[in-house]
C-alpha positions in Angstrom: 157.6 -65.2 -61.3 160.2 -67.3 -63.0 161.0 -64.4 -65.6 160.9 -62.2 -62.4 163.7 -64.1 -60.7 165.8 -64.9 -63.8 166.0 -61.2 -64.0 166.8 -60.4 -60.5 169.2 -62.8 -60.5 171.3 -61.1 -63.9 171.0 -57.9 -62.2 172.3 -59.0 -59.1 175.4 -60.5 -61.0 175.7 -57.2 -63.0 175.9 -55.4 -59.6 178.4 -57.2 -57.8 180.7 -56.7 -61.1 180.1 -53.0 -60.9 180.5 -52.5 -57.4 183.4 -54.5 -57.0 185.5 -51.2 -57.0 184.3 -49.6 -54.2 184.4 -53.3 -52.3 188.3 -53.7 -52.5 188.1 -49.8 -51.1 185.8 -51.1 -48.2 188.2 -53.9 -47.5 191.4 -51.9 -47.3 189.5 -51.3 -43.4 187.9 -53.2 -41.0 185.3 -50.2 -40.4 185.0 -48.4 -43.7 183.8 -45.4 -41.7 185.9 -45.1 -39.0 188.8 -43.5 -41.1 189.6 -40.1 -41.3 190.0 -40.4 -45.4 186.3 -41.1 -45.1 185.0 -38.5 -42.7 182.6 -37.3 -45.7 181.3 -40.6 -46.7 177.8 -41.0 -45.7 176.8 -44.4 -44.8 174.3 -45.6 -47.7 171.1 -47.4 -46.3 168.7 -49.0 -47.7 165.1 -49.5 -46.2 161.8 -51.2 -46.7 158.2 -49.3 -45.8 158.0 -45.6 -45.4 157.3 -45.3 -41.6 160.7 -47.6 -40.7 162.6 -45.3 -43.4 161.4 -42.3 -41.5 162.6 -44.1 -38.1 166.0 -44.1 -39.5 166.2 -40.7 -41.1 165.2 -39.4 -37.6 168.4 -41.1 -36.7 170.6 -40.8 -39.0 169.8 -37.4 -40.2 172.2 -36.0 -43.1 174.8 -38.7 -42.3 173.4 -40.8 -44.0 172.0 -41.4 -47.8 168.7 -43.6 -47.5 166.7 -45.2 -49.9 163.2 -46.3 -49.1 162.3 -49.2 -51.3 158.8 -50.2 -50.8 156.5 -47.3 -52.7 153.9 -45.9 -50.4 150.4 -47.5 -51.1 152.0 -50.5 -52.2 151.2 -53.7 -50.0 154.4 -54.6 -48.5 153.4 -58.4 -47.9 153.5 -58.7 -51.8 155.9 -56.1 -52.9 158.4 -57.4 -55.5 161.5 -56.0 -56.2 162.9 -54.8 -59.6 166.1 -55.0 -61.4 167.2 -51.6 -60.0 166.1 -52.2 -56.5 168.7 -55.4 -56.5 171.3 -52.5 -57.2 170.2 -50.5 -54.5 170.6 -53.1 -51.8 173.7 -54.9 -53.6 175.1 -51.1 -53.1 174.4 -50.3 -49.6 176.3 -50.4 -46.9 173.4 -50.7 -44.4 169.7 -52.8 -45.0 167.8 -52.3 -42.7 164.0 -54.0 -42.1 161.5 -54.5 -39.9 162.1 -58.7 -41.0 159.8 -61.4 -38.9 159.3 -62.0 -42.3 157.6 -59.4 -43.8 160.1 -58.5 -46.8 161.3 -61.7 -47.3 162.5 -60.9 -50.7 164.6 -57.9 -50.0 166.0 -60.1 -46.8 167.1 -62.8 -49.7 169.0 -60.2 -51.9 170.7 -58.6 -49.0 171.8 -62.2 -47.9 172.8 -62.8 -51.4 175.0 -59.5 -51.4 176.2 -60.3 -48.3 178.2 -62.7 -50.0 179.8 -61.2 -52.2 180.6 -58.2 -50.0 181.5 -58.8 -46.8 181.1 -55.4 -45.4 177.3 -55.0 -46.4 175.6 -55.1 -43.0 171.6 -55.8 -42.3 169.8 -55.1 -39.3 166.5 -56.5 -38.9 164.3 -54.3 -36.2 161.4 -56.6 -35.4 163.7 -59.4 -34.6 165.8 -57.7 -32.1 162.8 -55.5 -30.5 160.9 -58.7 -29.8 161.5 -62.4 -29.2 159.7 -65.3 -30.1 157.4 -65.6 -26.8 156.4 -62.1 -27.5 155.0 -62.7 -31.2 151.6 -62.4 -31.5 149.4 -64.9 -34.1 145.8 -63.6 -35.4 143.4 -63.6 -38.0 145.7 -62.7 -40.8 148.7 -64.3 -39.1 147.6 -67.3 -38.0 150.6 -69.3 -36.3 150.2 -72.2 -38.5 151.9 -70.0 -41.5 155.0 -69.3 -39.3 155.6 -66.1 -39.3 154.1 -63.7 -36.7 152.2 -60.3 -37.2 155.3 -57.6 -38.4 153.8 -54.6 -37.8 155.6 -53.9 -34.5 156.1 -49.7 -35.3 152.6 -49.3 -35.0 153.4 -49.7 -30.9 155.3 -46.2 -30.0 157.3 -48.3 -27.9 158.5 -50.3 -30.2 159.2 -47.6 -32.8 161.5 -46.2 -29.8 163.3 -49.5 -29.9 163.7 -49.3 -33.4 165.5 -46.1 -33.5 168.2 -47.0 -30.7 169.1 -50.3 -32.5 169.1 -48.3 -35.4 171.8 -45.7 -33.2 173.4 -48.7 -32.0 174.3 -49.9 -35.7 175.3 -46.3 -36.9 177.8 -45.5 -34.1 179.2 -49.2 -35.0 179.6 -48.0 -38.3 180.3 -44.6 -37.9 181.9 -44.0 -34.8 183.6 -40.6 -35.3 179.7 -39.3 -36.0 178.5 -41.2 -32.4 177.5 -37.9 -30.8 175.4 -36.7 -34.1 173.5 -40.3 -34.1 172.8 -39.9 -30.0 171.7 -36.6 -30.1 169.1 -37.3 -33.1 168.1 -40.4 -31.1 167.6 -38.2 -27.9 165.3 -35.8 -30.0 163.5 -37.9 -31.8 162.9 -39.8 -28.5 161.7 -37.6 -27.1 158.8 -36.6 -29.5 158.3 -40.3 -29.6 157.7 -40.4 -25.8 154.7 -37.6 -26.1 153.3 -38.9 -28.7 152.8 -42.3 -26.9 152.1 -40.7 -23.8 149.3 -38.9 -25.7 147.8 -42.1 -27.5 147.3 -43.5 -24.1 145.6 -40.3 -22.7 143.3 -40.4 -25.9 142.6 -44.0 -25.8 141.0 -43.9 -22.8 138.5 -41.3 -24.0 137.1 -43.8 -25.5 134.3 -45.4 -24.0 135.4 -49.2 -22.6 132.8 -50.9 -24.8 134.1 -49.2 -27.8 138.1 -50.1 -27.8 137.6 -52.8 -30.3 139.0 -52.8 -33.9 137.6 -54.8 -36.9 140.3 -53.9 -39.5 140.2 -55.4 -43.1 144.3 -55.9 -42.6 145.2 -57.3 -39.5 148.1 -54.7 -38.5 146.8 -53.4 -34.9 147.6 -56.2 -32.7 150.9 -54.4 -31.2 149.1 -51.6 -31.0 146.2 -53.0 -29.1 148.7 -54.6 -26.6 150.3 -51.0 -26.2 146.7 -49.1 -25.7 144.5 -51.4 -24.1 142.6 -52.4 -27.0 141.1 -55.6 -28.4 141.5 -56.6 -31.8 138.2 -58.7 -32.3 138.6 -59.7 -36.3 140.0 -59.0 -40.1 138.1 -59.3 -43.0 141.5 -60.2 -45.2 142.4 -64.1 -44.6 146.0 -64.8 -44.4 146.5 -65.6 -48.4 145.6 -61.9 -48.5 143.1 -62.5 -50.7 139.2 -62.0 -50.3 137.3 -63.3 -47.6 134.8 -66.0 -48.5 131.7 -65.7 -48.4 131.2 -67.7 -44.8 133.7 -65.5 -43.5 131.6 -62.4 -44.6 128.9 -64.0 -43.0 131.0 -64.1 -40.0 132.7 -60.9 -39.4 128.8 -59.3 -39.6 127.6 -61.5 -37.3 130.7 -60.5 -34.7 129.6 -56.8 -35.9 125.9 -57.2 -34.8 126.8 -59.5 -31.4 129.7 -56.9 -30.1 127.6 -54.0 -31.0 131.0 -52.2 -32.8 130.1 -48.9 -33.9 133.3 -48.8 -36.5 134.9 -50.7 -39.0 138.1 -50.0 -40.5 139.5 -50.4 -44.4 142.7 -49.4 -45.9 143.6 -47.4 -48.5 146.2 -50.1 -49.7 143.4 -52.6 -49.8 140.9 -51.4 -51.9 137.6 -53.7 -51.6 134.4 -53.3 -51.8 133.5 -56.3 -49.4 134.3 -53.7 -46.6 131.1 -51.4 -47.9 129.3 -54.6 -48.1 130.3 -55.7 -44.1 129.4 -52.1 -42.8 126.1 -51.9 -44.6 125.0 -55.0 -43.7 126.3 -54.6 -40.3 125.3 -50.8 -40.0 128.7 -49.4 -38.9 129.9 -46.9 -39.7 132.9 -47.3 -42.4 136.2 -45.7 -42.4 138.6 -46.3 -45.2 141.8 -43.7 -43.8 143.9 -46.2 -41.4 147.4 -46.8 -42.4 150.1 -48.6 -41.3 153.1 -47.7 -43.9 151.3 -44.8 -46.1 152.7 -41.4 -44.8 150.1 -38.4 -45.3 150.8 -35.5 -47.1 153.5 -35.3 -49.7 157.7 -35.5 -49.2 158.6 -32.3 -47.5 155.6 -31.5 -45.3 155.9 -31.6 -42.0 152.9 -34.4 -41.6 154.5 -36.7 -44.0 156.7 -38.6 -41.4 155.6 -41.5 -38.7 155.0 -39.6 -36.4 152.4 -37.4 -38.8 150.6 -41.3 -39.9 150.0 -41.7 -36.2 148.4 -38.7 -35.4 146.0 -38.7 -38.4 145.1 -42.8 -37.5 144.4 -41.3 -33.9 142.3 -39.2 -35.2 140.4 -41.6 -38.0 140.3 -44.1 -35.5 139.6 -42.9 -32.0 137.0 -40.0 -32.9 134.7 -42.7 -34.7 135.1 -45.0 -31.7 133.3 -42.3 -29.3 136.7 -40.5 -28.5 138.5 -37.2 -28.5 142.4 -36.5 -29.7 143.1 -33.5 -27.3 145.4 -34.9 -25.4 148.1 -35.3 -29.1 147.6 -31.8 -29.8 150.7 -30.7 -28.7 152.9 -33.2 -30.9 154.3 -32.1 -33.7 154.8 -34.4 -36.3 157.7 -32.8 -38.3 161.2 -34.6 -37.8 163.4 -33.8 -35.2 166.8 -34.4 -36.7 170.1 -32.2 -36.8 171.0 -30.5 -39.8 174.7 -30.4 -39.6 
């Protein structure tokens, strides 16, 4: 970790020298963007997981040149960032993240930019969707570590919030492109608002004993709020390591007394005390839930937020006693203006 930083911190240094030439540009106008001479300019924006990069390209469409750091598959919480990535965000003009300090580390470079280049703005999402009476402490979040549970997106709603604060900062920045980033909003809005509308409809085909979620990663709790579900445990402890033995013990016992017929791994968390719970539990297992993995490759339609959504719906609900008829009519592919 201490090589790690030492190295962050030279490339940081080598960035702000090489970037200092487009800086004095950016300072020659209070809004780099809102010049004529820079009608062509996209905004550069850097972002953390896949589904909040996919928020903002909804948004921001072909105005803007993003540049998703966190590799999908990769567990966010522990992500670090290499020498290049420190360029990235010492080069934007935009970071944005979901912050409630979930990529703390990206948050301190931007800071650190910040600094050195006035103009660099950073918007943090889950901090201006929700506020502090809202935050919601669990098993893998427990209040006593400070920060609350981040995964707000996982709420429709909230992804909806996310893309007008994300509009808001574009037209701030961009005000001769204000029409192109409320129309993408408008669009993307509006696939947003069926697809929540159709999570709810599915939801309740689910049989009232059987809305309960035993996840190994605690990221549903927004979501249960939204869809009147209960999150009733996580097998990964707040260190993100591996449960202890005692809490093995316990999550099968919680299995066996609330008669769950599901439990739920992730792909980024590959462990085989999740085979271990569900056999000893007899559940049935499934290992396909995401939170920030998109499915299918770049360029498919299903490879968007939307598309990670839909297939959870479907890994999630159908095991759970449900049906997913009611999302069949949302599309998954992204909605933005090609201009």
């Amino acid at each position: 970790m201490i090589y790690q930083s030492i190295i962050l911190i030279l490339t940081l240094i080598l960035a702000s020298m090489n970037s200092s030439a487009s800086f004095s540009k950016q300072n020659n106008s209070t809004v780099a963007y809102a010049t004529s001479n820079s009608a062509a300019q996209n905004i550069n924006v850097v972002t953390s997981v896949s589904p909040i990069t996919n928020i903002i390209k909804n948004v921001g469409g072909n105005k803007i040149d993003l540049i998703g750091l966190v590799p999908e598959g990769v567990n966010s919480h522990t992500f670090e960032l290499k020498p290049s990535d420190v360029i990235k965000v010492n080069n934007a003009d935009l970071v944005v993240i979901d912050g409630l300090g979930l990529e703390t580390n990206v948050e301190d470079i931007a800071e650190e930019a910040r600094s050195k280049n006035t103009q660099l703005q950073v918007l943090k999402l889950g901090d201006n969707t929700i506020t502090s009476d809202q935050w919601v402490f669990d098993f893998s979040f427990p209040a006593k570590e400070g920060d609350p549970n981040p995964h707000l997106w996982l709420n429709v709603a909230y992804a909806m919030k996310f893309a007008n604060l994300t509009r808001d900062k574009l037209i701030e920045m961009d005000p001769q492109n204000a029409h192109y980033y409320t129309t993408n909003t408008d669009r993307y809005i509006s696939l947003l608002k069926n697809l929540d509308k159709g999570i709810m409809q599915a939801v309740h085909t689910v049989p009232p004993e059987n809305r309960k979620l035993i996840t190994y990663h605690d990221s549903w709790a927004y979501f249960a709020l939204r869809y009147n579900m209960t999150v009733i445990g996580a097998v990964q402890p707040s260190d993100f390591g591996e449960p202890t033995t005692q809490e093995v013990a316990r999550i099968i016992d919680q299995i066996r007394s609330e008669k769950v017929p599901a439990i739920f791994a992730s792909e980024v968390f590959p462990t085989g005390v999740v085979d271990q719970i569900a056999k000893e539990g007899n559940v049935t297992i499934v290992g396909t839930l995401s939170d920030d993995d998109l499915p299918g490759n770049p360029g498919n339609p299903e490879h968007s937020y939307v598309g990670m959504m839909l297939v959870n719906m479907e890994n999630m609900l159908v095991p759970l006693g449900g049906n997913i008829t009611a999302l069949n009519g949302v599309d998954p592919k992204d909605t933005y203006l090609i201009s």
